[in-house]
mmCIF file of the C-alpha atoms, coordinates in Angstrom:
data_MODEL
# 
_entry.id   MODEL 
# 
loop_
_atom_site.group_PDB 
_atom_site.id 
_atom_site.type_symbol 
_atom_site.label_atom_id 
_atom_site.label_alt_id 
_atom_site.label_comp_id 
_atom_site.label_asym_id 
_atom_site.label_entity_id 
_atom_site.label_seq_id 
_atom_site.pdbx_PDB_ins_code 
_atom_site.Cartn_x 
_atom_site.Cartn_y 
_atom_site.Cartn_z 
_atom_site.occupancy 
_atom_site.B_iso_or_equiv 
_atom_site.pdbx_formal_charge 
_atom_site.auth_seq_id 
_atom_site.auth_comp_id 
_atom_site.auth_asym_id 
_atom_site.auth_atom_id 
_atom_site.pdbx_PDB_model_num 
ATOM 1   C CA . UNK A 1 1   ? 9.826   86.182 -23.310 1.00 0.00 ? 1   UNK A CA 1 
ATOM 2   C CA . UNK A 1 2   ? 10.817  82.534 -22.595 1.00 0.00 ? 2   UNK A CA 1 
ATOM 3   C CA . UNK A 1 3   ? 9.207   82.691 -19.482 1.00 0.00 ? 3   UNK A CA 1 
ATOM 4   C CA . UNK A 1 4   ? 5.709   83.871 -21.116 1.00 0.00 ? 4   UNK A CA 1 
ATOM 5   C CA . UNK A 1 5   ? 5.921   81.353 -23.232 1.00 0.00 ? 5   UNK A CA 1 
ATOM 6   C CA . UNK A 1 6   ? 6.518   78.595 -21.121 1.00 0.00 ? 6   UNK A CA 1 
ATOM 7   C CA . UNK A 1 7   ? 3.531   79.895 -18.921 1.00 0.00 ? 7   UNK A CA 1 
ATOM 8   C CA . UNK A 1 8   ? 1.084   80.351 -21.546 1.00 0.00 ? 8   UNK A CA 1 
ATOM 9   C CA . UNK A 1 9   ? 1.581   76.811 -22.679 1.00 0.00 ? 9   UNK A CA 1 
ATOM 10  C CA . UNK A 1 10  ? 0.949   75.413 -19.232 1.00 0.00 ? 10  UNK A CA 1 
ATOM 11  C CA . UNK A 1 11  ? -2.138  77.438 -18.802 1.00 0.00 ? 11  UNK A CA 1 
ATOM 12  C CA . UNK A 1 12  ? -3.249  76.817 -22.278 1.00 0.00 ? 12  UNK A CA 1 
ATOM 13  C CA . UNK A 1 13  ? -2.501  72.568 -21.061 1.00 0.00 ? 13  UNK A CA 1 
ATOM 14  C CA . UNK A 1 14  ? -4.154  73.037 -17.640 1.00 0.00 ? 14  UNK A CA 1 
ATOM 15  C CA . UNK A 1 15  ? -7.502  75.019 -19.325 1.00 0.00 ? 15  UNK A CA 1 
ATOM 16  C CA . UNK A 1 16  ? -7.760  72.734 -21.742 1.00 0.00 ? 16  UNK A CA 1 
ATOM 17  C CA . UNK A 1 17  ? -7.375  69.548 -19.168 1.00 0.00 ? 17  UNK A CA 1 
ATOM 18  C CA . UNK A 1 18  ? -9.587  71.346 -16.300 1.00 0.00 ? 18  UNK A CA 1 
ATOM 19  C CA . UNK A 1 19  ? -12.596 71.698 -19.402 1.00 0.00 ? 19  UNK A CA 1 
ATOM 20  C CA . UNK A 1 20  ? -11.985 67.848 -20.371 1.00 0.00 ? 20  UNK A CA 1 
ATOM 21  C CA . UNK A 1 21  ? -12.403 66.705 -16.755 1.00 0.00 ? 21  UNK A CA 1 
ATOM 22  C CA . UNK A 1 22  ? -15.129 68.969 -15.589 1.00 0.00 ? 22  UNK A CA 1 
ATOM 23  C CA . UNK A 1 23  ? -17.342 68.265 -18.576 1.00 0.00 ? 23  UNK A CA 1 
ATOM 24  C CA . UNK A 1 24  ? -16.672 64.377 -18.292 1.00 0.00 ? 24  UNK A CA 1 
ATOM 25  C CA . UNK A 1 25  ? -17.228 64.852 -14.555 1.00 0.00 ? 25  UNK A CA 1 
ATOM 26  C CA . UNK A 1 26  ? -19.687 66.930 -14.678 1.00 0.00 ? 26  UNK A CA 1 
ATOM 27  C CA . UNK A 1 27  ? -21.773 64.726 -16.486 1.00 0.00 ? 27  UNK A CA 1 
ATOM 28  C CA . UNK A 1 28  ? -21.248 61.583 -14.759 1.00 0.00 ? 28  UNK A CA 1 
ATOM 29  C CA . UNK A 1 29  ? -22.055 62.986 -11.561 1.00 0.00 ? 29  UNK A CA 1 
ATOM 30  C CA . UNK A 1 30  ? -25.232 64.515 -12.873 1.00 0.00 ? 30  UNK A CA 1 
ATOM 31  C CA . UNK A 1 31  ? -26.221 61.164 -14.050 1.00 0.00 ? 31  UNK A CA 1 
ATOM 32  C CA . UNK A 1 32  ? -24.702 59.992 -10.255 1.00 0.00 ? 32  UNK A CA 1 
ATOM 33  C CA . UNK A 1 33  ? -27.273 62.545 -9.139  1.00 0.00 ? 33  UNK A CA 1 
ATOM 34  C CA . UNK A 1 34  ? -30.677 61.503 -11.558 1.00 0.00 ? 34  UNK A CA 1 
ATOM 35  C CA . UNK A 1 35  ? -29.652 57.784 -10.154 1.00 0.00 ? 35  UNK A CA 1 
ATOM 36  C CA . UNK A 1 36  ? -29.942 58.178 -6.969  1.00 0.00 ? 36  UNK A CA 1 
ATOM 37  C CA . UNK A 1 37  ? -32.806 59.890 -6.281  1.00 0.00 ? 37  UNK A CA 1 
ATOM 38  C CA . UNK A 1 38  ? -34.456 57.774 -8.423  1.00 0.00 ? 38  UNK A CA 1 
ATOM 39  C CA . UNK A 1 39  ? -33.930 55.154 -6.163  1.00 0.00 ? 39  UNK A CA 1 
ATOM 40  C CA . UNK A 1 40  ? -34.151 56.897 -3.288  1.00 0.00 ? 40  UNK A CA 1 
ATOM 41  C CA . UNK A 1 41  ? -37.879 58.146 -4.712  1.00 0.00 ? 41  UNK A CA 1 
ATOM 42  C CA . UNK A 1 42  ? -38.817 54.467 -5.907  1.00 0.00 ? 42  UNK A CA 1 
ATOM 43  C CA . UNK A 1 43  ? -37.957 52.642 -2.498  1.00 0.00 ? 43  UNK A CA 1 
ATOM 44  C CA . UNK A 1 44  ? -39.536 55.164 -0.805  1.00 0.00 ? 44  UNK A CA 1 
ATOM 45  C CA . UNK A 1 45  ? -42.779 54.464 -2.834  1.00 0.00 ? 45  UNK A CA 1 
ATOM 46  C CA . UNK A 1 46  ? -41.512 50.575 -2.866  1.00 0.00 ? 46  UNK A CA 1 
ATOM 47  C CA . UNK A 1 47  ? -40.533 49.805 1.113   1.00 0.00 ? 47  UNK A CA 1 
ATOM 48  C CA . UNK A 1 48  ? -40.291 46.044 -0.134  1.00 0.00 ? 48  UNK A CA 1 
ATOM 49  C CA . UNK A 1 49  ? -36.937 46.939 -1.413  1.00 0.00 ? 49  UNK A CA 1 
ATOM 50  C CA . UNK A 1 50  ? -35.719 47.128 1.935   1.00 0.00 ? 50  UNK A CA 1 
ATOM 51  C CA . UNK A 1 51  ? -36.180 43.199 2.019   1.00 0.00 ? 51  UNK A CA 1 
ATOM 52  C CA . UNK A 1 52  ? -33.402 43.049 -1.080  1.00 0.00 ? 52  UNK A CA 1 
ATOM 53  C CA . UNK A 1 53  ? -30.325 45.037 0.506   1.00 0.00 ? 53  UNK A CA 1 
ATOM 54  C CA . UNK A 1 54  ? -28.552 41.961 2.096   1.00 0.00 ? 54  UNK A CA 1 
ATOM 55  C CA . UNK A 1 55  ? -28.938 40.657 -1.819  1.00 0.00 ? 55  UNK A CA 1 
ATOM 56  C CA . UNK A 1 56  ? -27.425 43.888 -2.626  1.00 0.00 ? 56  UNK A CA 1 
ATOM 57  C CA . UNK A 1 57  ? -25.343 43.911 -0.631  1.00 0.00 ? 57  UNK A CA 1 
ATOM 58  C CA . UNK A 1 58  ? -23.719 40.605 -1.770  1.00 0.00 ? 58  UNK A CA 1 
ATOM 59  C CA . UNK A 1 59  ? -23.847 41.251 -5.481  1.00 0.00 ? 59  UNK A CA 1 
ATOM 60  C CA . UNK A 1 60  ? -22.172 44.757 -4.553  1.00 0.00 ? 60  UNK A CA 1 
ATOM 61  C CA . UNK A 1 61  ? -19.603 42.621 -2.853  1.00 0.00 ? 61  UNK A CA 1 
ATOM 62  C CA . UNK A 1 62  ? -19.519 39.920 -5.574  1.00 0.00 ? 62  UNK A CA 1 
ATOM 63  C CA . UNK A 1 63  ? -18.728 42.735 -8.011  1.00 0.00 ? 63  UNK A CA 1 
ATOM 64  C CA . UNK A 1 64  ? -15.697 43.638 -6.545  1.00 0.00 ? 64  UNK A CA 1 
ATOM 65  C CA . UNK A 1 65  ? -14.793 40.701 -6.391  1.00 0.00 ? 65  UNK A CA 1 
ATOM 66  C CA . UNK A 1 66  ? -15.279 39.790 -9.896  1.00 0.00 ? 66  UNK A CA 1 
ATOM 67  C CA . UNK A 1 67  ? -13.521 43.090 -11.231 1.00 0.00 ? 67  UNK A CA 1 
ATOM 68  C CA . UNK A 1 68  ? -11.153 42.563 -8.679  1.00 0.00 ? 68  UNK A CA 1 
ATOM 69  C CA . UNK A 1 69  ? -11.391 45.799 -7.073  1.00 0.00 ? 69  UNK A CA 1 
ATOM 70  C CA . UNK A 1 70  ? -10.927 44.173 -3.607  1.00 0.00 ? 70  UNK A CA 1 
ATOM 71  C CA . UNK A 1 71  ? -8.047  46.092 -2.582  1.00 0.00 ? 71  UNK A CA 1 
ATOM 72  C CA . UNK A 1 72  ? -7.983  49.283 -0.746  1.00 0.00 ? 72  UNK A CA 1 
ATOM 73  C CA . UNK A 1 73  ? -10.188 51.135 -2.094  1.00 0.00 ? 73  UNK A CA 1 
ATOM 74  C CA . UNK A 1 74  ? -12.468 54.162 -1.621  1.00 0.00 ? 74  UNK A CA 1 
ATOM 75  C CA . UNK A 1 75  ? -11.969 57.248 -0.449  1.00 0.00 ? 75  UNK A CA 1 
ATOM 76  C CA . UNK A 1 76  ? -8.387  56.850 1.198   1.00 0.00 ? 76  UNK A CA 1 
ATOM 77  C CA . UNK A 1 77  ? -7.469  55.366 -2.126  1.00 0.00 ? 77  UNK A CA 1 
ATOM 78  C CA . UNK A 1 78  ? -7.834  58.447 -4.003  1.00 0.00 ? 78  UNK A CA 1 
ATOM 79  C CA . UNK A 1 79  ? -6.655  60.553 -1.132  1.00 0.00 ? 79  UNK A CA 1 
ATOM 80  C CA . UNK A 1 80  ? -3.465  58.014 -1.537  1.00 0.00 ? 80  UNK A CA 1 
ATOM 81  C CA . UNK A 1 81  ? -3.260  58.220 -5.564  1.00 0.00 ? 81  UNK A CA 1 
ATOM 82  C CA . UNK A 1 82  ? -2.604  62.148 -4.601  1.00 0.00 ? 82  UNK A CA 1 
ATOM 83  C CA . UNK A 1 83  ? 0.189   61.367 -2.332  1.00 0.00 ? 83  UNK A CA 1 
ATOM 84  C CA . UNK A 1 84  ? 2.012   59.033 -4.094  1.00 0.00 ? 84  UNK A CA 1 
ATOM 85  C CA . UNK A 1 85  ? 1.752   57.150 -7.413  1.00 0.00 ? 85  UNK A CA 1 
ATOM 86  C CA . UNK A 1 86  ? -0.530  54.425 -7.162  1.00 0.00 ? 86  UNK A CA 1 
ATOM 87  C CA . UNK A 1 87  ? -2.913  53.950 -9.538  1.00 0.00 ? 87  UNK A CA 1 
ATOM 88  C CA . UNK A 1 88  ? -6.688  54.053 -9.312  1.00 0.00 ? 88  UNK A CA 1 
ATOM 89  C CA . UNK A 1 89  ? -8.518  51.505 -11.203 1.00 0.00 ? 89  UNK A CA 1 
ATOM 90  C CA . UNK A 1 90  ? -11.108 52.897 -13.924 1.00 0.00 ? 90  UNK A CA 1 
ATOM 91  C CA . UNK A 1 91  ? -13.518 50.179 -12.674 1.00 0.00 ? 91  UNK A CA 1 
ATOM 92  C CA . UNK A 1 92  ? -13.948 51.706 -9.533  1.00 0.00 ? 92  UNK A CA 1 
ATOM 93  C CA . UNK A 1 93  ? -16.082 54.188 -11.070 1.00 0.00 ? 93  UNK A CA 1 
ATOM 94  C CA . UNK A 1 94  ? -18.678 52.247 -11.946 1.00 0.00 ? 94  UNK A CA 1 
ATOM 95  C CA . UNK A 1 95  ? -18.937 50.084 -8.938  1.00 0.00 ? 95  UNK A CA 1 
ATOM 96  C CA . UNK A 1 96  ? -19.022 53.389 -6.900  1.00 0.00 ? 96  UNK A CA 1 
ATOM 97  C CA . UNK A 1 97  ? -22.132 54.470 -9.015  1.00 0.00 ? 97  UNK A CA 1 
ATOM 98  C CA . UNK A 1 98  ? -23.615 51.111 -9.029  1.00 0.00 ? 98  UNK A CA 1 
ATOM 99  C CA . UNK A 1 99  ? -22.905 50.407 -5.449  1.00 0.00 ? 99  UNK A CA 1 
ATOM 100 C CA . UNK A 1 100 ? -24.285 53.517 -3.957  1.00 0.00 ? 100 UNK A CA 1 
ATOM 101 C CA . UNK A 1 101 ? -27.031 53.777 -6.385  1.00 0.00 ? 101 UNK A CA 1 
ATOM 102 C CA . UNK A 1 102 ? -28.452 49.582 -5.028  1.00 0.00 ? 102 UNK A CA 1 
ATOM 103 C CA . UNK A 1 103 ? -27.729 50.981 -1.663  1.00 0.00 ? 103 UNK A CA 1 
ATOM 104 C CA . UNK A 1 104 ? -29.649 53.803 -1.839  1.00 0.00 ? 104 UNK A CA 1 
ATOM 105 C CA . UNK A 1 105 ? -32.690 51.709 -3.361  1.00 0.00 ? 105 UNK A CA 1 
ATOM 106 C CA . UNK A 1 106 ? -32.661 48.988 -0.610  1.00 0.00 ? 106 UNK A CA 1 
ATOM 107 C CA . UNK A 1 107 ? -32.427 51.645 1.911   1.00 0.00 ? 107 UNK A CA 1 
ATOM 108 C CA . UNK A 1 108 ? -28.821 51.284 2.949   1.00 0.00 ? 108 UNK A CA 1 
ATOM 109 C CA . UNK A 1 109 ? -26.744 53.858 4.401   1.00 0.00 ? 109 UNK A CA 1 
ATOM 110 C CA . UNK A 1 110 ? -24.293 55.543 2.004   1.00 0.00 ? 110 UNK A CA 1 
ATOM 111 C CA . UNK A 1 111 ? -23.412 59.101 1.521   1.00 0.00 ? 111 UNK A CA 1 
ATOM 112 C CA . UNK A 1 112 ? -23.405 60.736 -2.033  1.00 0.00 ? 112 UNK A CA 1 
ATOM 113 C CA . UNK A 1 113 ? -20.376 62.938 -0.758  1.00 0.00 ? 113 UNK A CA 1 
ATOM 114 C CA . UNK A 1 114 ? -17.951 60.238 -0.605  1.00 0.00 ? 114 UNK A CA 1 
ATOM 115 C CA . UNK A 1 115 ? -19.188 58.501 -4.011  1.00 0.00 ? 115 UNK A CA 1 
ATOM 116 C CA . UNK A 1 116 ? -19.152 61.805 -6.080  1.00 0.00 ? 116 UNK A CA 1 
ATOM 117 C CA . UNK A 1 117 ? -15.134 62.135 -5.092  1.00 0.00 ? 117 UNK A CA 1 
ATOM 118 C CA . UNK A 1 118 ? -14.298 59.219 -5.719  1.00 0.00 ? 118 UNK A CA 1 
ATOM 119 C CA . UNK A 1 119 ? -16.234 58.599 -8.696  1.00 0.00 ? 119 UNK A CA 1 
ATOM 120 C CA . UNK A 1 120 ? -14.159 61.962 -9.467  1.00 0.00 ? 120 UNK A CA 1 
ATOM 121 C CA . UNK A 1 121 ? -10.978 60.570 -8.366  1.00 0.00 ? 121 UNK A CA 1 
ATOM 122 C CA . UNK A 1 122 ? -11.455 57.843 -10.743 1.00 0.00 ? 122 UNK A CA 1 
ATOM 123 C CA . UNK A 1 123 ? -12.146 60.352 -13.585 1.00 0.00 ? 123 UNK A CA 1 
ATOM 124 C CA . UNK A 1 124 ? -9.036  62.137 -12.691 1.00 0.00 ? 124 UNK A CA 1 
ATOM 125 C CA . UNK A 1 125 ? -6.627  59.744 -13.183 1.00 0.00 ? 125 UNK A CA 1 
ATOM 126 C CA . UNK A 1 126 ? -8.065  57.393 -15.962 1.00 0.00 ? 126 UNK A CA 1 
ATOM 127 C CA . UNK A 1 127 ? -7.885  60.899 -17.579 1.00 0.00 ? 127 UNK A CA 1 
ATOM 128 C CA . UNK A 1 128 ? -4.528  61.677 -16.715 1.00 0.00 ? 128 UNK A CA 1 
ATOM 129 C CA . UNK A 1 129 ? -3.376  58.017 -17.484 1.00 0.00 ? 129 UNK A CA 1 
ATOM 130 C CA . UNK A 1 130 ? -4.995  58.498 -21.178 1.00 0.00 ? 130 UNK A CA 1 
ATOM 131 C CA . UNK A 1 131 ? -2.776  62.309 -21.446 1.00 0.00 ? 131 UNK A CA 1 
ATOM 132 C CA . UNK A 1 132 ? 0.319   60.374 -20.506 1.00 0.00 ? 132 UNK A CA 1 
ATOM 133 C CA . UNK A 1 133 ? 0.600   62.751 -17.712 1.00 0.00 ? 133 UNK A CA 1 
ATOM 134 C CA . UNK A 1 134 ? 3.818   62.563 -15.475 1.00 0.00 ? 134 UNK A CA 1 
ATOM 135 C CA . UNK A 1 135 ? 3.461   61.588 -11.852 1.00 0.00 ? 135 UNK A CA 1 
ATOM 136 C CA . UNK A 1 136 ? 3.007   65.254 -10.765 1.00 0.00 ? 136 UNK A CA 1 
ATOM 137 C CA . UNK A 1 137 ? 0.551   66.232 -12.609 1.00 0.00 ? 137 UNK A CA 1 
ATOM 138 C CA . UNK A 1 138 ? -1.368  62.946 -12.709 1.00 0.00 ? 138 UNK A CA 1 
ATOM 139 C CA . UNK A 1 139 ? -1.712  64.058 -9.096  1.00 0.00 ? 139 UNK A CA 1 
ATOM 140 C CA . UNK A 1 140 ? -3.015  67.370 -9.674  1.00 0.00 ? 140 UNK A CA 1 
ATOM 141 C CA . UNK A 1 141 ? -5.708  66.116 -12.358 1.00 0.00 ? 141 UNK A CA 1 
ATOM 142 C CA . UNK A 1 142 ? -6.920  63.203 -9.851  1.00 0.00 ? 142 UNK A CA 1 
ATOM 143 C CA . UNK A 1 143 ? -6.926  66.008 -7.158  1.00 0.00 ? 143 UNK A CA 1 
ATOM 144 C CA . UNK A 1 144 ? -9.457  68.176 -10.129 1.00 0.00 ? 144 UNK A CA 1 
# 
């Protein structure tokens, strides 16, 4: 009976967590989404934004810098944060969606793919941070 116990809590705990995530994540990468083909839609009616990615490209840069987020980061950062237990800044988040969404209007090269985990990743772990969530299943809730 102990044993049913035990696993109904956890599943109750890991429902409850999966729901928080998913609908936080959910909705941020919907907005990810909207963003970017908005841009993608307004430079293609706009081709002078081309003419504006190397000053996107330096803000995008300078941002980092400022929040400094200059570290390894990106997708081998969250991939790490999984592994082991380093931490994944919550700022990363937005310069992800910023970052990709200016480099998508200039006409840059950057896939949504990579963005959308890692604005994910981010998610994850500010979430399992805020549950005071041990290091194993911090892991499991960045990996979510």
């Amino acid at each position: 009976m102990r044993t049913v116990k035990k696993f109904s809590i956890a599943f109750a705990k890991w429902v409850f967590i999966a729901c928080a995530v998913g609908v936080i994540g959910g909705i941020v990468g919907s907005l990810f989404h909207m963003a970017v083909n908005f841009a993608t839609g307004f430079r293609e009616c706009h081709s002078w934004t081309l003419y504006l990615m190397p000053l996107a490209g330096l803000f995008i840069i300078f941002s980092y810098r400022v929040c400094k987020v200059d570290e390894e980061t990106g997708t081998n950062l969250i991939i790490s944060s999984v592994r082991g237990n380093i931490k994944v800044p919550l700022l990363m988040a937005p310069l992800i969606f910023l970052g990709t969404v200016l480099t998508h209007l200039t006409g840059g090269s950057a896939g949504r793919e990579g963005a959308a985990l890692q604005l994910g990743g981010s998610i994850g772990a500010k979430s399992g941070e805020l549950l005071k969530l041990d290091e194993k299943d911090s892991s499991l809730v960045i990996m979510c």
